[in-house]
Backbone as a chain_set.jsonl record, in Angstrom:
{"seq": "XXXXXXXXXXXXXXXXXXXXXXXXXXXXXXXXXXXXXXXXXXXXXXXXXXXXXXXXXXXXXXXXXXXXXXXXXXXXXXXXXXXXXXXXXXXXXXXXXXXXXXXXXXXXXXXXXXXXXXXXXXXXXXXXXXXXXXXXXXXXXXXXX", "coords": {"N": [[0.85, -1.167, 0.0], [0.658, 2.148, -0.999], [-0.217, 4.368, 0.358], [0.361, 6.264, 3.137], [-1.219, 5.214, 6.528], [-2.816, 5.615, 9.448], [-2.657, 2.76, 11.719], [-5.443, 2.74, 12.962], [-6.98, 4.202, 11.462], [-7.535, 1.872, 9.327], [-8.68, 0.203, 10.825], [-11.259, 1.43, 11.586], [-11.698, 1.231, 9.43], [-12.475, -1.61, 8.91], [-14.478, -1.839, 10.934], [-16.363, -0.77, 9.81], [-16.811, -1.724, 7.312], [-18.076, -4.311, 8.337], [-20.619, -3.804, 9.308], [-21.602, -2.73, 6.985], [-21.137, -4.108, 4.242], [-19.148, -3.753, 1.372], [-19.962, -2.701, -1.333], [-18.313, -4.243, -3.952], [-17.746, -4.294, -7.619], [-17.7, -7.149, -9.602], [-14.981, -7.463, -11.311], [-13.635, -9.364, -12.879], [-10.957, -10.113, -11.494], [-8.534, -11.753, -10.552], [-7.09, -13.121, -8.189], [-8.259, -12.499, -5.229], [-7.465, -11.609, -3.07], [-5.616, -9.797, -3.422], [-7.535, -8.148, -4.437], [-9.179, -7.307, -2.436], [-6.825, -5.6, -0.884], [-6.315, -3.426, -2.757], [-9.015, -2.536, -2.964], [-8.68, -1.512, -0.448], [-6.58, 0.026, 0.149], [-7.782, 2.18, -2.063], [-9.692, 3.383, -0.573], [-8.329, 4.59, 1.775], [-6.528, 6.312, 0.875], [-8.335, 7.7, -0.413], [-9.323, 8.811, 2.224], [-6.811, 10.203, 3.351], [-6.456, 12.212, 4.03], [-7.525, 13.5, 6.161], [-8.46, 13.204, 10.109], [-8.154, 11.231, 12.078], [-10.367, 11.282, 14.133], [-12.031, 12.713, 12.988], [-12.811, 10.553, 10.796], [-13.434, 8.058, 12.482], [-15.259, 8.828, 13.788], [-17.318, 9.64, 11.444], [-17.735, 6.937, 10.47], [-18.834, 5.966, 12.965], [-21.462, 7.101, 12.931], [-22.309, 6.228, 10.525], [-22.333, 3.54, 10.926], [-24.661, 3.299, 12.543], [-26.565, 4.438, 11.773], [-26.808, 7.3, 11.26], [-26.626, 9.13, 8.728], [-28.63, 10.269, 7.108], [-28.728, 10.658, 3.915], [-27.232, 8.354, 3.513], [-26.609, 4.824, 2.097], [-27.968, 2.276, 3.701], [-27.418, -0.529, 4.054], [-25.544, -0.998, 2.325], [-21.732, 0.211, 1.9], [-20.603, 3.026, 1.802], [-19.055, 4.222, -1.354], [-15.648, 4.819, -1.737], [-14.689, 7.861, -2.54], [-17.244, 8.603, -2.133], [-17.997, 8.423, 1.112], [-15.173, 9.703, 1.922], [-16.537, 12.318, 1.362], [-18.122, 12.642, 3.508], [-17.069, 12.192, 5.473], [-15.414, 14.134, 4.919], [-17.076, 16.46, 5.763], [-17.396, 16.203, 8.567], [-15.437, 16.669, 9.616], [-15.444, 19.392, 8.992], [-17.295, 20.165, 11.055], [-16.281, 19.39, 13.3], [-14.257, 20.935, 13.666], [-15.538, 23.502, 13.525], [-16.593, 23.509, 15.724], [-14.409, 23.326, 17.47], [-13.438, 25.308, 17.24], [-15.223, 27.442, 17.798], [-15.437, 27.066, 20.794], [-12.941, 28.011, 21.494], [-12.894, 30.696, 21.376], [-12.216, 33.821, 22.42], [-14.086, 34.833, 25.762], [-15.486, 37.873, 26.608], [-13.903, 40.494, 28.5], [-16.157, 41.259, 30.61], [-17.267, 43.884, 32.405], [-17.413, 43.271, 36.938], [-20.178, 44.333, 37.833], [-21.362, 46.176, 40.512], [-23.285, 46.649, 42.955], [-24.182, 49.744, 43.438], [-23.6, 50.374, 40.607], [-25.063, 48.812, 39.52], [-27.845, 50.059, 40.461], [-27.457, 52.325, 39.671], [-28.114, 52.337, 36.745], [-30.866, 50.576, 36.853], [-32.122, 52.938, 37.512], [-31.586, 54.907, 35.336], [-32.82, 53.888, 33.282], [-35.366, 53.778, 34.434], [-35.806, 56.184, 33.92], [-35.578, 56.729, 31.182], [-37.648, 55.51, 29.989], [-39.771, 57.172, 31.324], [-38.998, 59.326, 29.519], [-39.842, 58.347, 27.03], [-42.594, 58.133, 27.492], [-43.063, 60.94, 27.195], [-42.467, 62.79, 29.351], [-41.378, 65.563, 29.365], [-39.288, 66.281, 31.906], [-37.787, 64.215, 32.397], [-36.634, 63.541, 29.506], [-34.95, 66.065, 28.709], [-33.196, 65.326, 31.255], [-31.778, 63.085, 29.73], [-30.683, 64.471, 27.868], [-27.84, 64.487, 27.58], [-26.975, 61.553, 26.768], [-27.452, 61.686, 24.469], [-30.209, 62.068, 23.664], [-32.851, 62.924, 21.866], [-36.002, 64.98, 21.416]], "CA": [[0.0, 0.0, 0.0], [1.761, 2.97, -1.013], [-0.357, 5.285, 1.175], [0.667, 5.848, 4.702], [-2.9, 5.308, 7.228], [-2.782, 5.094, 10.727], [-4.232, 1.695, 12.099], [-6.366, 3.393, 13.879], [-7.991, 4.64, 10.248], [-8.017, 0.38, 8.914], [-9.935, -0.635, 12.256], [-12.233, 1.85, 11.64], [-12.719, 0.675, 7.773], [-13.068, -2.544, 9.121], [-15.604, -1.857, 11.827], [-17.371, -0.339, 9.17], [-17.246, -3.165, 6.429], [-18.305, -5.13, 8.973], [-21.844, -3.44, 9.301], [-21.84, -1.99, 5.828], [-20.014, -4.656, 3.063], [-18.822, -2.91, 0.279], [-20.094, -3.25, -3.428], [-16.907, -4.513, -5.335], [-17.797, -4.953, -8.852], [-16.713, -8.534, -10.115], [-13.754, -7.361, -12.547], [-12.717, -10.619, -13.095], [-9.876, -10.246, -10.752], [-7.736, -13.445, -10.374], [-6.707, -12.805, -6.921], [-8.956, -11.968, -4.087], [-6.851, -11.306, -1.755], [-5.026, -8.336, -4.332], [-8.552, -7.218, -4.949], [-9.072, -6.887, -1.271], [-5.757, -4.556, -0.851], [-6.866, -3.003, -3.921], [-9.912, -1.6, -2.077], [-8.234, -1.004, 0.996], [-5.711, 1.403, -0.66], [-8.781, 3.332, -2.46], [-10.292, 3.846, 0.893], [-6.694, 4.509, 2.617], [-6.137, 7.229, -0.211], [-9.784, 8.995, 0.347], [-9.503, 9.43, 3.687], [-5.51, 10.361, 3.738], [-6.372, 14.24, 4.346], [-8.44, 13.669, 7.184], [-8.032, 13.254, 11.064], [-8.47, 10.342, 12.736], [-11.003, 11.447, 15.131], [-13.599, 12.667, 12.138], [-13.214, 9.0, 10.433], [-13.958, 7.327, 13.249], [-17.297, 9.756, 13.831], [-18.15, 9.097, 10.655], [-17.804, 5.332, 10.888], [-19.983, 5.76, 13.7], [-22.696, 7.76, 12.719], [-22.862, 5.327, 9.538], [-23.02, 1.889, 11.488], [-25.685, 3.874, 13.269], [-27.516, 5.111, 10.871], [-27.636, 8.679, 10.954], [-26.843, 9.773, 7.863], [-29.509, 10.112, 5.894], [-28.448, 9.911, 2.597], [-26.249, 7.829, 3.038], [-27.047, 3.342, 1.956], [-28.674, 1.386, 5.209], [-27.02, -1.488, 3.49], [-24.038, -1.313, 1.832], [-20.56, 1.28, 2.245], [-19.745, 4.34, 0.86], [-17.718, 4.111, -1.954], [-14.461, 5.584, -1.454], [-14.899, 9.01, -2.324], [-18.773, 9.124, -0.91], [-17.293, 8.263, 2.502], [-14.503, 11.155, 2.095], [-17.219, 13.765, 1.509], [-19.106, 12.148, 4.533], [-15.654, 12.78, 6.476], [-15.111, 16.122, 5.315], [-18.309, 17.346, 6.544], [-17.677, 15.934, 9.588], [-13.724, 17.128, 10.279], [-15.715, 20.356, 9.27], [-18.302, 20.509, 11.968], [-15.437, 18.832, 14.337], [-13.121, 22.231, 13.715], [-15.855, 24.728, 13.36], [-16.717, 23.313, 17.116], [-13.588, 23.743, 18.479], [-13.046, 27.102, 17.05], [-16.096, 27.799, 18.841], [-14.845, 26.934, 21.964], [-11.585, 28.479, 21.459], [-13.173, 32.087, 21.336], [-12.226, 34.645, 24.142], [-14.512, 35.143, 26.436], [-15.147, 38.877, 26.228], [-14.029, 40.909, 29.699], [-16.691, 41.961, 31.546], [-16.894, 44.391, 34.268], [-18.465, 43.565, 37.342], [-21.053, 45.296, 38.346], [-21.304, 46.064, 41.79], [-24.766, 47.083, 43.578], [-24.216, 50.963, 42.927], [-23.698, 50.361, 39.067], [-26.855, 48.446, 38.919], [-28.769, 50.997, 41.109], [-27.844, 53.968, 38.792], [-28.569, 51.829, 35.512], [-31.95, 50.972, 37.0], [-32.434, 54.841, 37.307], [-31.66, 55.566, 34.117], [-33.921, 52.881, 33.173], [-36.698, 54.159, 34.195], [-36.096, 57.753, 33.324], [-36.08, 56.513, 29.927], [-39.101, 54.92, 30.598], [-40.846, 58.515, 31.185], [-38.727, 60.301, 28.55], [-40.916, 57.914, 25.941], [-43.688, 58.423, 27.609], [-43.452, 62.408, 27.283], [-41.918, 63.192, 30.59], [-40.119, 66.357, 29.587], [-37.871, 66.538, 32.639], [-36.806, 63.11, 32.239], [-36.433, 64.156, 28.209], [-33.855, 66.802, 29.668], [-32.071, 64.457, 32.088], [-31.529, 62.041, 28.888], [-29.739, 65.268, 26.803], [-26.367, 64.338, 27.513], [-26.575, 61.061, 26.106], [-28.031, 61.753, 22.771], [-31.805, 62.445, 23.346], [-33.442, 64.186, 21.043], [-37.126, 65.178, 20.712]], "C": [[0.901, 1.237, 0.0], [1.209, 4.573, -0.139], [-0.012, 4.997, 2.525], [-0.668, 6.184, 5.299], [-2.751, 4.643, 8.231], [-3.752, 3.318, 10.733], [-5.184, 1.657, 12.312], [-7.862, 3.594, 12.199], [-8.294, 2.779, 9.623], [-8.933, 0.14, 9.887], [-11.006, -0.147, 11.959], [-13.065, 1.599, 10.138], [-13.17, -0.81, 8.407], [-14.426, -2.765, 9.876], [-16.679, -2.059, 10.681], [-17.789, -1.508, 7.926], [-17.925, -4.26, 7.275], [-20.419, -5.084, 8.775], [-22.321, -3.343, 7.967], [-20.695, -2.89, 4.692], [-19.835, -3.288, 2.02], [-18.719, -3.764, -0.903], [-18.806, -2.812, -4.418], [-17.638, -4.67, -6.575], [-16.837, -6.474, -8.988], [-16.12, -8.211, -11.479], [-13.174, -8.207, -13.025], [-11.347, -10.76, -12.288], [-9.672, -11.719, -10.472], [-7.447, -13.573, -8.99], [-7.466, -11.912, -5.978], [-8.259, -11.048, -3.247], [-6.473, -10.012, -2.116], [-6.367, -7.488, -4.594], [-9.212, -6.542, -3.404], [-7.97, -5.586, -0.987], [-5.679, -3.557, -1.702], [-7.932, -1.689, -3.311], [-9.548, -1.043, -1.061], [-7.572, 0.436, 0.599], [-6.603, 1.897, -1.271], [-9.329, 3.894, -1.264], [-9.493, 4.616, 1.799], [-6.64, 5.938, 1.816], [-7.078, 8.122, -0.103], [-9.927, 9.47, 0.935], [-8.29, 9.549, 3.988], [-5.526, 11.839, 4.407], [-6.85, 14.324, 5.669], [-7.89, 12.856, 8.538], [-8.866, 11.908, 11.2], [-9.799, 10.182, 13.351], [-12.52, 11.514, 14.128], [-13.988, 11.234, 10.519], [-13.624, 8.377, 10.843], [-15.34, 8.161, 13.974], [-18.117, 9.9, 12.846], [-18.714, 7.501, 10.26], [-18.944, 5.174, 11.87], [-21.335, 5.848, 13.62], [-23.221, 6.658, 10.947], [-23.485, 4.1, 9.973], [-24.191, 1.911, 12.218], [-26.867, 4.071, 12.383], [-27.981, 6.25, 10.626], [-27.076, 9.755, 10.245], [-27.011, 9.849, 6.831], [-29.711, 9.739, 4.78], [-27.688, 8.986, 2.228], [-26.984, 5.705, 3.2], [-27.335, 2.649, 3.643], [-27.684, 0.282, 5.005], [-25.839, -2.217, 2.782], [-22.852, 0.497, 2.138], [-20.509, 1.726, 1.46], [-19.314, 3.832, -0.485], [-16.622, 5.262, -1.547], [-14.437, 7.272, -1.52], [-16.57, 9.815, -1.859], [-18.105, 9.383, 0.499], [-15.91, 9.366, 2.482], [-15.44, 12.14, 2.219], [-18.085, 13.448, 3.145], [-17.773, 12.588, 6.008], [-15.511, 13.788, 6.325], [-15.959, 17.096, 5.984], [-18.348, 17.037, 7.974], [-16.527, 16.67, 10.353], [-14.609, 18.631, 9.807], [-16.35, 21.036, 10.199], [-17.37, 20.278, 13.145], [-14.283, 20.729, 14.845], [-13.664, 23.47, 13.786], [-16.415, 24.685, 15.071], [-16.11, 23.95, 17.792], [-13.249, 25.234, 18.387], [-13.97, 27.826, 18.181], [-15.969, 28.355, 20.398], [-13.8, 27.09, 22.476], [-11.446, 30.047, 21.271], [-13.075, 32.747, 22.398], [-13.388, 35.141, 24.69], [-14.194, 36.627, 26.577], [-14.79, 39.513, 27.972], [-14.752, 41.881, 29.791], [-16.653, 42.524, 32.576], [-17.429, 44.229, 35.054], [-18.569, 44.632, 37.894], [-21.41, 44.847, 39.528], [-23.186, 46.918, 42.005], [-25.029, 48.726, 43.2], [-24.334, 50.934, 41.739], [-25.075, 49.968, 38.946], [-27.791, 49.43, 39.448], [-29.093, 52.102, 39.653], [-28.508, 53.405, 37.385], [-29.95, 51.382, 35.605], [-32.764, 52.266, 36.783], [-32.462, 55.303, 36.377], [-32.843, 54.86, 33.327], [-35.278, 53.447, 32.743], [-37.037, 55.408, 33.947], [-36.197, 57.977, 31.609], [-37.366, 56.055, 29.667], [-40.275, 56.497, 30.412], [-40.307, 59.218, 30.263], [-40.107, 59.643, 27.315], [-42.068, 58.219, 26.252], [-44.146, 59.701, 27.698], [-42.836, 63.119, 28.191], [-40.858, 64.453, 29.692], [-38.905, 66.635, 30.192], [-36.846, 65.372, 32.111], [-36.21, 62.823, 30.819], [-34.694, 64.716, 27.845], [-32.736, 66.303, 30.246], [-31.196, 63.314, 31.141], [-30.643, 62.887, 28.085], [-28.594, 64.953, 26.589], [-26.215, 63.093, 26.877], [-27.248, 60.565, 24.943], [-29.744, 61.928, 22.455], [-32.12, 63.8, 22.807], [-35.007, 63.568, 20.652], [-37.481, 65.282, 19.513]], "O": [[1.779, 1.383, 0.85], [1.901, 5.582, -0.01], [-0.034, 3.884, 3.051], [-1.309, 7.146, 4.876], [-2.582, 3.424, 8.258], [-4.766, 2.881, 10.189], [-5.958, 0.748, 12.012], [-9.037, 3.256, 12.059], [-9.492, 2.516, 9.522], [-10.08, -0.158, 9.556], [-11.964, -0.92, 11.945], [-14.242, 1.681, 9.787], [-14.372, -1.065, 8.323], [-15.277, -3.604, 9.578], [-17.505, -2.958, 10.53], [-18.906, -1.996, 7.75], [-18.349, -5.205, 6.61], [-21.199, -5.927, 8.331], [-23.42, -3.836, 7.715], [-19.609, -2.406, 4.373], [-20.345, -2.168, 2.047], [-18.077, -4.724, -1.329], [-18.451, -1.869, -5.124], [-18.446, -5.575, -6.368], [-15.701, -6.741, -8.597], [-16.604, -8.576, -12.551], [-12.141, -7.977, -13.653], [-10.66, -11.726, -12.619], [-10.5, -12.599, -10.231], [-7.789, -14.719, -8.699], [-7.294, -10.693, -5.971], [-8.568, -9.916, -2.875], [-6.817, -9.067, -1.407], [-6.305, -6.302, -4.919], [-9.658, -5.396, -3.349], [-8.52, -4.49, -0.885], [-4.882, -2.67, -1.395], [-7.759, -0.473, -3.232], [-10.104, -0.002, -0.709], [-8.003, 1.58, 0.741], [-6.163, 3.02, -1.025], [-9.307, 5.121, -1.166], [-10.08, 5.321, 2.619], [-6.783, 6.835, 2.647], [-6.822, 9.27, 0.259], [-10.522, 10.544, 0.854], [-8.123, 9.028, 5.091], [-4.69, 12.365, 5.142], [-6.529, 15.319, 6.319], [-7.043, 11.979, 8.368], [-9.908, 11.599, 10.622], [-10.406, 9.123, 13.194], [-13.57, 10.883, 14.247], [-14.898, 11.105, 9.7], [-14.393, 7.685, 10.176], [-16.235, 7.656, 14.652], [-19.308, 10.188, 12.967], [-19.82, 7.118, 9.877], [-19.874, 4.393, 11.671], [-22.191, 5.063, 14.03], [-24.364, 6.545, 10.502], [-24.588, 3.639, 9.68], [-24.773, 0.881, 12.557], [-28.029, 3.725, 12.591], [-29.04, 6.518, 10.059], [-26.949, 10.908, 10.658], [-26.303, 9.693, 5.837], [-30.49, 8.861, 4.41], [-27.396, 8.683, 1.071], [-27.655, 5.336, 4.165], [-26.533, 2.807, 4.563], [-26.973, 0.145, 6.0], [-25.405, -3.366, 2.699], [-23.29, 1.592, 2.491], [-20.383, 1.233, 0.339], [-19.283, 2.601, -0.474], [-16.874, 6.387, -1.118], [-14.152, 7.889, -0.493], [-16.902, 10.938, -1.478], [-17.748, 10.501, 0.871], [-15.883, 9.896, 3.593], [-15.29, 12.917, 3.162], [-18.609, 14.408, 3.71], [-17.851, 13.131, 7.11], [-15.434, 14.594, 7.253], [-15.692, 18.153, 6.557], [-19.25, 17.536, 8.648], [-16.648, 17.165, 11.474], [-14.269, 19.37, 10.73], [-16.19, 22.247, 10.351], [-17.628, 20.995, 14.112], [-13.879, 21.275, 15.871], [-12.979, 24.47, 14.001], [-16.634, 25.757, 15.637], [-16.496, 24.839, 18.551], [-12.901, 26.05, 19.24], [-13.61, 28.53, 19.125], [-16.226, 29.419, 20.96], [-13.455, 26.624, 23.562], [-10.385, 30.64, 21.076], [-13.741, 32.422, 23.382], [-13.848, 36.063, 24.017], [-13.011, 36.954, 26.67], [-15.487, 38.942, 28.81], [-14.525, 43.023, 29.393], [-16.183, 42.055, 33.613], [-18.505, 44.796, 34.863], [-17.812, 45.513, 38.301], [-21.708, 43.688, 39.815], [-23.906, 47.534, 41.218], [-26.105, 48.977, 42.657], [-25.351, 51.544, 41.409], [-26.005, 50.588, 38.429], [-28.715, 49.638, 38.662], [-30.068, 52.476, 39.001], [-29.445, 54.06, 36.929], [-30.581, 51.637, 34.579], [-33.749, 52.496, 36.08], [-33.279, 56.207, 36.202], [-33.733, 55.531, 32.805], [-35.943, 53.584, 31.716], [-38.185, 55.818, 33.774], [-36.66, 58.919, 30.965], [-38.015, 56.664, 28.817], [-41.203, 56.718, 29.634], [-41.128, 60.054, 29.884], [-41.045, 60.315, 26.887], [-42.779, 58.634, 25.337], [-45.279, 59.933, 28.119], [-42.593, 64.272, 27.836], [-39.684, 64.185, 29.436], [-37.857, 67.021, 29.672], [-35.708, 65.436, 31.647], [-35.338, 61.956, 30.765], [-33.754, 64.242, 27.208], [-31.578, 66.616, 29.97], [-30.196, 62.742, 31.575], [-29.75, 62.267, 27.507], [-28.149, 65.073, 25.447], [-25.204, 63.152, 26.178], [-27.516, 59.423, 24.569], [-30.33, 61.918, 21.372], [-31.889, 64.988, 23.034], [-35.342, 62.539, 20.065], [-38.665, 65.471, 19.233]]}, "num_chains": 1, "name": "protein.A"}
């Protein structure tokens, strides 16, 4: 096999042939065994770009059944099962990005801050409702009648 593929990525083709055979055509091949290694290396080669972690979550979610379009019955072919991985190492990375976003710093707010921000609150509160004074008291930060 002239691709290099963790074990880790065969176990998980195997799991999956296991649940899900895979439709070889009968090419007349003379040798099973070469037509076996044959497939392996197409499969090995499909999924060379991709992480470990979103092969084996797609493996899963296949022997499972949950995704959709994809055969109840028989495996991928080789480059089905890549796009079925890429969408998955995509959702896997747009996760972690996720969860790799700074937390923005907040200030706390202590009992006085919230008091006065109540206050203003509700002096906005009567500016809408007509309150001239409280209209007035709103001037400084940008009220306008």
């Amino acid at each position: 096999m002239n691709v290099h593929t963790s074990p880790s990525v065969i176990k998980a083709l195997q799991k999956l042939w296991v649940s899900l055979p895979v439709r070889a055509p009968n090419d007349g091949a003379e040798d099973p065994t070469q037509r076996q290694r044959d497939i392996l290396e197409s499969y090995c080669f499909a999924l060379s770009e991709f992480s470990d972690e979103a092969i084996w979550a797609t493996v899963d979610k296949l022997r499972a059944g949950k995704i959709e379009e994809a055969s109840k019955n028989f495996c991928p072919k080789a480059p089905e099962l890549a796009s079925y991985v890429r969408a998955e190492q995509t959702r896997i990375l747009a996760s972690r990005r996720e969860r790799q976003l700074p937390k923005p710093d907040l200030p706390a707010h202590d009992e006085e801050h919230r008091a006065k921000m109540l206050g203003l609150l509700r002096t906005l509160k009567r500016a809408l409702a007509g309150d001239k004074e409280a209209q007035k008291t709103l001037e400084p930060w940008g009220w306008k009648p």
